[in-house]
N, C-alpha and C positions, 0 to 999 in steps of 0.2 A: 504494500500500500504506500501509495507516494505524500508526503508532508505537505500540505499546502499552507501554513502559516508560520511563523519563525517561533520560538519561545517567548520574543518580549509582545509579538503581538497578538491584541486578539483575537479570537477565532472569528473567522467569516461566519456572516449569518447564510445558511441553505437555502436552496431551496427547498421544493418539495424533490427534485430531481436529486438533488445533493449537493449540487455546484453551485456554490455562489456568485454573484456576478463582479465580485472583484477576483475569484479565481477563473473565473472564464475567462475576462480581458486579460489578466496577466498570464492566460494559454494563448490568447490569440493573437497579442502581441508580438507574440516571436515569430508570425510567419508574416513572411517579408511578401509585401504589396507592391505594385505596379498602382500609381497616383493617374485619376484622371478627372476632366471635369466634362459633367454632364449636363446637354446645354439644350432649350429648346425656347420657341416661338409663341407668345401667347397671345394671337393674333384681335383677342377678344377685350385687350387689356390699352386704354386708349386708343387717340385717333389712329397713330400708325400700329399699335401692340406695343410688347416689351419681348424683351430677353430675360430669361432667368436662367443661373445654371448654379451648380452644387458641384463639391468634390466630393469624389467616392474613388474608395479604394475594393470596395466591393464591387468588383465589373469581372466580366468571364466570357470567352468563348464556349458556345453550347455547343453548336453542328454544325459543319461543314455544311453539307446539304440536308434541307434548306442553310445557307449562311444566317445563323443565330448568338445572338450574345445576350447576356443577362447584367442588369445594372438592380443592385438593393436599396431603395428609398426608404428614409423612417416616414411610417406612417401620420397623416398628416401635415406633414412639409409641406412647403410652397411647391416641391417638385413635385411629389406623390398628386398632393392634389393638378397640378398643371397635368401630369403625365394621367390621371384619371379620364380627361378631358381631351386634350391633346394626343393624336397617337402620332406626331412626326417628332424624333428627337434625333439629336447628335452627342457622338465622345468623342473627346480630342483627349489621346496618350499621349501625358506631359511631358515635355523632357527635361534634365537637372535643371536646366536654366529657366525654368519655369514652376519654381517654386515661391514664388509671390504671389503669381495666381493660384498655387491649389488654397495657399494662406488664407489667400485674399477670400475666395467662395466658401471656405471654412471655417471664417468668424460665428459665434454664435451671435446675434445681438446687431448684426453688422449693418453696414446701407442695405438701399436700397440697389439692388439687381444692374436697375439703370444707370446708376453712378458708378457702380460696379467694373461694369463692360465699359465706360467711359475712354480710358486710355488703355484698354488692352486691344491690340492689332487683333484683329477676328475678318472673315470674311462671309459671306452667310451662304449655305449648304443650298446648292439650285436643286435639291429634294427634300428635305426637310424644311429649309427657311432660318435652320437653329443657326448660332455664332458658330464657327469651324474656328479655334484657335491657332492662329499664322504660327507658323513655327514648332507647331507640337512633332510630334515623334509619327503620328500617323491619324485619321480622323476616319471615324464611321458614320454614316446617318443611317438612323431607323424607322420602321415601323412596328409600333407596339402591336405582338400575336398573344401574347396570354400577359395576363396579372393572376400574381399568387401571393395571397395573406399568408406570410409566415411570422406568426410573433408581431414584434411591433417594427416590422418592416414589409415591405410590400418585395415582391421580386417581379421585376418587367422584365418580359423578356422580347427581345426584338429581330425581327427581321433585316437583314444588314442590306441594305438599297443601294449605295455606293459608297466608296471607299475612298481616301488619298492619303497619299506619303510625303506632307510638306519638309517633313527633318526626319528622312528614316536613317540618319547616320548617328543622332546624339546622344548621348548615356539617357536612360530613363530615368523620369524622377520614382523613387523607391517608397516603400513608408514600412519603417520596422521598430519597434516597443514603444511607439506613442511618438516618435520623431521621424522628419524626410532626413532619407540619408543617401550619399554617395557609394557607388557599388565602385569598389578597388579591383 
């Protein structure tokens, strides 16, 4: 049986499963993430729309054929709810040098979306309509084929419409025990 709490502290509180959730994150800490931001059009949201987008390190390749990926939203979010609504999105895979934006879409508390996207170089997706971030490592747009309630995140999973390779040469940006980090 493995230790999950040291001598001086106290024991996590369980669940009913038995894992607490400060022993979950500091499990799931240690697997090292690929950083990306997840970005779509909410054409309903003023005269011209807005742009919103989120960083999530929760993103995956499903299938080949059909081409499918899966992005994790907390339930309720501006994105969960935008992408309830919305079935055109894009991800842009960030690369190191574009770690102010995963920052930046990861504040809790933070602006507004609109000020947000302000000075960040984006160009917008001629099928989705979402920001494609200039620069990133590689950018997908979708169409959302299923939503799945899991817990207090949602899993969208999408159908992958087209693709590009603005920066497929640059380190990825990373994310491992609660910090972005550089892969040596």
């Amino acid at each position: 049986m493995f230790q999950t709490t040291s001598p001086q502290s106290p024991a996590p509180v369980p669940h009913p499963e038995g894992v607490s959730n400060d022993e979950f994150r500091a499990a799931m800490s240690r697997f090292t993430a690929g950083v990306t931001l997840v970005t779509a059009h909410d054409p309903d949201s003023g005269a011209r729309g807005e742009d919103a987008g989120m960083t999530a390190t929760a993103f995956m390749s499903v299938s080949l054929e059909p081409p499918l990926v899966l992005v994790s939203v907390r339930n309720g979010s501006r994105m969960d709810d935008l992408l309830a609504e919305q079935p055109l999105w894009a991800v842009s895979l960030l690369s190191e040098s574009q770690r102010h934006i995963a920052g930046r879409f990861a504040m809790k508390g933070r602006l507004s979306d609109r000020l947000l996207f302000e000075d960040v170089a984006h160009t917008r997706g001629a099928v989705s309509g979402a920001p494609l971030i200039d620069g990133a490592l590689a950018v997908v747009e979708c169409g959302t084929e299923q939503r799945v309630e899991a817990g207090d995140h949602t899993l969208v999973i999408g159908r992958v419409l087209a693709v590009g390779l603005p920066n497929a040469e640059g380190p990825p940006l990373t994310y491992f025990r609660g910090r972005y980090r550089h892969l040596a």
